[in-house]
N, C-alpha and C positions, 0 to 999 in steps of 0.2 A: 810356505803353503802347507806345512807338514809338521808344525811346532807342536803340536800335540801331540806325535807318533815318535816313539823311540825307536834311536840309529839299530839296522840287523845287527844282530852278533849272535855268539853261542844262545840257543836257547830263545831267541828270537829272531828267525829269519822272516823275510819277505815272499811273499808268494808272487812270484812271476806273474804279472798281469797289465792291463789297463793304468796307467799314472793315475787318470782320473775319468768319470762319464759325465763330468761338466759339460754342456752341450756348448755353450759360449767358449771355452776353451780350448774344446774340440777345434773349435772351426777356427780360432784366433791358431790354432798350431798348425791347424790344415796350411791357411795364408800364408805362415811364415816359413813352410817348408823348402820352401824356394828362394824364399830370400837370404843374400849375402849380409852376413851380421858380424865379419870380422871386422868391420871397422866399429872401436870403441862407441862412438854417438849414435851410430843406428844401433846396436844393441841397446845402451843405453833406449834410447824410444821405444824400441820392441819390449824390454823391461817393464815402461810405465805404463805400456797399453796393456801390459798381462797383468798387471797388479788391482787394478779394480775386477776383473775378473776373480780372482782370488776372493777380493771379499764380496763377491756374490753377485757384484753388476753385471750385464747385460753388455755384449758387444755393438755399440753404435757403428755406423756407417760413417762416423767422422775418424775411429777407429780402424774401421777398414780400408777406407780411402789412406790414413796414414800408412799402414801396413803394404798397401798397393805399389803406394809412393817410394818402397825402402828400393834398394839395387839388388836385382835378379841375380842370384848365382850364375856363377860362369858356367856352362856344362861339362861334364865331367869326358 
């Protein structure tokens, strides 16, 4: 997501901030905040719903519905 930006170090740090104000990405990480992603294959899917966002798409509702579908974290 970030291949153009070089890694912090001396002389280059990062400013504490927002990751990004993608409004589509916003909300795809709003969704996901809840859900349980330690099992390998649901990451994996959370993975490929967040990569066309990356390159610019739009969160569909088939999208979200998958995202729905993942398993609720347990609560803490």
């Amino acid at each position: 997501m970030n291949g153009s930006r070089s890694a912090p170090g001396i002389g280059n740090p990062y400013r504490m901030g927002p990751v990004t104000q993608h409004e589509n990405i916003l909300e795809a990480l709003r969704l996901l905040a809840d859900r349980d992603l330690s099992d390998p294959l649901d990451a994996a899917i959370a993975s490929s719903l967040l990569k066309p966002l990356y390159l610019g798409k739009t969160l569909t509702q088939d999208a979200r519905d998958q995202i729905a579908d993942l398993p609720a974290r347990a609560p803490a």
